[in-house]
C-alpha positions as CSV (number, residue, x, y, z in Angstrom):
1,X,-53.2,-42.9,8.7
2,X,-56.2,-41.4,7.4
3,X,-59.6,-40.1,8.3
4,X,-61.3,-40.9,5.6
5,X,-63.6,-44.3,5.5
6,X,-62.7,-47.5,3.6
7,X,-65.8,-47.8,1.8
8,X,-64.6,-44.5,-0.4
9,X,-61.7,-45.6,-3.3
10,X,-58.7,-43.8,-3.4
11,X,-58.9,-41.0,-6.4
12,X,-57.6,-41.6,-9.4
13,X,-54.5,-40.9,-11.1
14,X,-54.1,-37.5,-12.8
15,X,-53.6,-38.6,-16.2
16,X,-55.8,-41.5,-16.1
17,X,-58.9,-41.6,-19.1
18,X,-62.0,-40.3,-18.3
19,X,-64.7,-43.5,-16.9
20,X,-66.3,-45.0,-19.9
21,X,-70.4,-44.5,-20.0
22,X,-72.7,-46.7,-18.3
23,X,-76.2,-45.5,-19.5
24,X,-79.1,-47.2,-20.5
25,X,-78.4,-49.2,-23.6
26,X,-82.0,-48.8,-24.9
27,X,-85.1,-47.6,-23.8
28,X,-87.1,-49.3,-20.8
29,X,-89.4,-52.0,-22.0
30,X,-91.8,-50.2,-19.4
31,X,-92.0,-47.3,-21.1
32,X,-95.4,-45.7,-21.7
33,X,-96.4,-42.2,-23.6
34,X,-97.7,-39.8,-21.1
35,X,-101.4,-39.6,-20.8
36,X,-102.8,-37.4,-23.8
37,X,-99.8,-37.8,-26.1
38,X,-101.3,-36.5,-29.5
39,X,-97.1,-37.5,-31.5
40,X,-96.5,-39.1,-34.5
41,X,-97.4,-42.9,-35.2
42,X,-96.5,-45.8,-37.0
43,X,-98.7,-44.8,-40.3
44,X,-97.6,-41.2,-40.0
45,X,-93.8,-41.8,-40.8
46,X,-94.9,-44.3,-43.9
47,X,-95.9,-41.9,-46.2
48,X,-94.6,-42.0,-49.7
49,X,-92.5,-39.5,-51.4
50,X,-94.0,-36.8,-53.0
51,X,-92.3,-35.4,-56.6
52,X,-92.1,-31.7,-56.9
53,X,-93.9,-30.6,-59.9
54,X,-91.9,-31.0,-63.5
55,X,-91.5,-27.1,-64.9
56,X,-91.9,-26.3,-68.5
57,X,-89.3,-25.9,-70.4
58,X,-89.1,-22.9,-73.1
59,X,-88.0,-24.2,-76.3
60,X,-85.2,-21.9,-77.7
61,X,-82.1,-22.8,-80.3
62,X,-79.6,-24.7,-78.8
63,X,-76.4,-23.2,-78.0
64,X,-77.7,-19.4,-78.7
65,X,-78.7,-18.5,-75.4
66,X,-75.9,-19.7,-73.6
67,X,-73.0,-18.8,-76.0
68,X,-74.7,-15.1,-76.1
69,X,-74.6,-15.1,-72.1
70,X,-71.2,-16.8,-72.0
71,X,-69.8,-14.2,-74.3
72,X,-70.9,-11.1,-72.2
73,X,-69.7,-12.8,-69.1
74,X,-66.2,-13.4,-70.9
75,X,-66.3,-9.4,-72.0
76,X,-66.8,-8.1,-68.1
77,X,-65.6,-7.0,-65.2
78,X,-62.0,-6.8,-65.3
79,X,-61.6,-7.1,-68.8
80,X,-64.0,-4.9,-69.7
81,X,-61.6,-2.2,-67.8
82,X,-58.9,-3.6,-69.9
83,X,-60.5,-3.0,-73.3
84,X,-61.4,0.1,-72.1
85,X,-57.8,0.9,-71.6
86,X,-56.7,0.2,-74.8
87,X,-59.1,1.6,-76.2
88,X,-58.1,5.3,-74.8
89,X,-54.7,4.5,-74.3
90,X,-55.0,4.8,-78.6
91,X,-57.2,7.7,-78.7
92,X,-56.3,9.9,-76.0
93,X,-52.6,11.0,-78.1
94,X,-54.7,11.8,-80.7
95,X,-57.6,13.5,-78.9
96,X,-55.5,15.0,-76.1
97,X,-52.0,15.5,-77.2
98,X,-50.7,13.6,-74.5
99,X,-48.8,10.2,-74.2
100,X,-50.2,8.3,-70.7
101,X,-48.1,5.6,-69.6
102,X,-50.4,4.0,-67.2
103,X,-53.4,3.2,-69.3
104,X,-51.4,0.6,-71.2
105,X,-50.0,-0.3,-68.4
106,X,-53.2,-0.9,-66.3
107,X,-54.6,-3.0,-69.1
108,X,-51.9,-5.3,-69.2
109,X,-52.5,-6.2,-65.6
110,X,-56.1,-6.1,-65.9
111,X,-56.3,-8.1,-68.7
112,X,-53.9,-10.6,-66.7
113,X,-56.5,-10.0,-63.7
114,X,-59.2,-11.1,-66.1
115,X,-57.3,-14.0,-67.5
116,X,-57.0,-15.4,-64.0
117,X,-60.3,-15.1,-63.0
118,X,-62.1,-17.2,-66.1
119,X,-62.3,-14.5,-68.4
120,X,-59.9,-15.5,-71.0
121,X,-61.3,-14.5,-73.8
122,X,-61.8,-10.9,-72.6
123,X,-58.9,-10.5,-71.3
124,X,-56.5,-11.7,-74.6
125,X,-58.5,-9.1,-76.1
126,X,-57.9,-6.4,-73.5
127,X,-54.0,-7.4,-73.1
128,X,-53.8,-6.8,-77.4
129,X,-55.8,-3.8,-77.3
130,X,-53.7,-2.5,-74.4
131,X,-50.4,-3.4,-76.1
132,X,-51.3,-2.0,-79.3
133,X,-52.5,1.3,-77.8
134,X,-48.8,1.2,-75.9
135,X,-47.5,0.9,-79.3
136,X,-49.7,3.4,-81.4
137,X,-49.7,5.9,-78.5
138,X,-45.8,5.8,-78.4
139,X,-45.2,6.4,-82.2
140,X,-48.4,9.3,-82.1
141,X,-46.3,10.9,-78.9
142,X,-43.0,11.1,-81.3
143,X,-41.0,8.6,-78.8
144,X,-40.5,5.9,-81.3
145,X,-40.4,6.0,-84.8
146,X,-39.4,10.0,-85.5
């Protein structure tokens, strides 16, 4: 048959589970700190929990602040870009002479960008801005209304 001795098992199959662990449970009941340990004790880990320090609070009307801060935020970025459009997509006919289809355009889509990313507010604004500049720069351009 084989070579091999009996006192080896056979191997096991290939798709058997791996041998479960057969470790220590929990540390040896002999176990001592080596000579000169200078680690934590007992008392060290009970000590109690320290607050951090309360900070002063500066007393300002309620609601100002914020709806000044949440108004900006509302008015940039992409909508600010929109407004902007608008705004020359109305002037420029005048200024300029010229009709330019894209700056409505762009504020529309802006404005929609805005609108997606939490700035409604600006961005209603910039979308009316950017269609009424559509509108005013059509009729100063002589394509609509004669």
């Amino acid at each position: 048959m084989s070579d091999a001795p009996a006192a080896y098992p056979p191997p096991p199959p290939p798709n058997a589970p791996p041998p479960m662990f057969q470790g220590q449970r929990s540390p040896s009941p002999a176990y001592q700190p080596p000579p000169g340990w200078a680690g934590p004790t007992a008392p060290d880990y009970a000590q109690p929990y320290a607050q951090p320090p309360q900070r002063m609070e500066v007393a300002a009307p309620i609601g100002f602040l914020g709806g000044v801060g949440y108004l900006t935020y509302q008015f940039g970025g992409a909508a600010a870009f929109s407004i902007l459009a608008g705004l020359a997509s109305i002037a420029l006919p005048f200024v300029a002479g010229r009709y330019f289809i894209w700056l409505p355009v762009a504020g529309i889509i802006s404005g929609g960008r805005a609108i997606q990313r939490g700035r409604a507010i600006g961005g209603i604004v910039g979308i009316t801005v950017s269609i009424l500049g559509g509108i005013i720069s059509l009729i100063a351009s002589g394509l609509i209304g004669g």
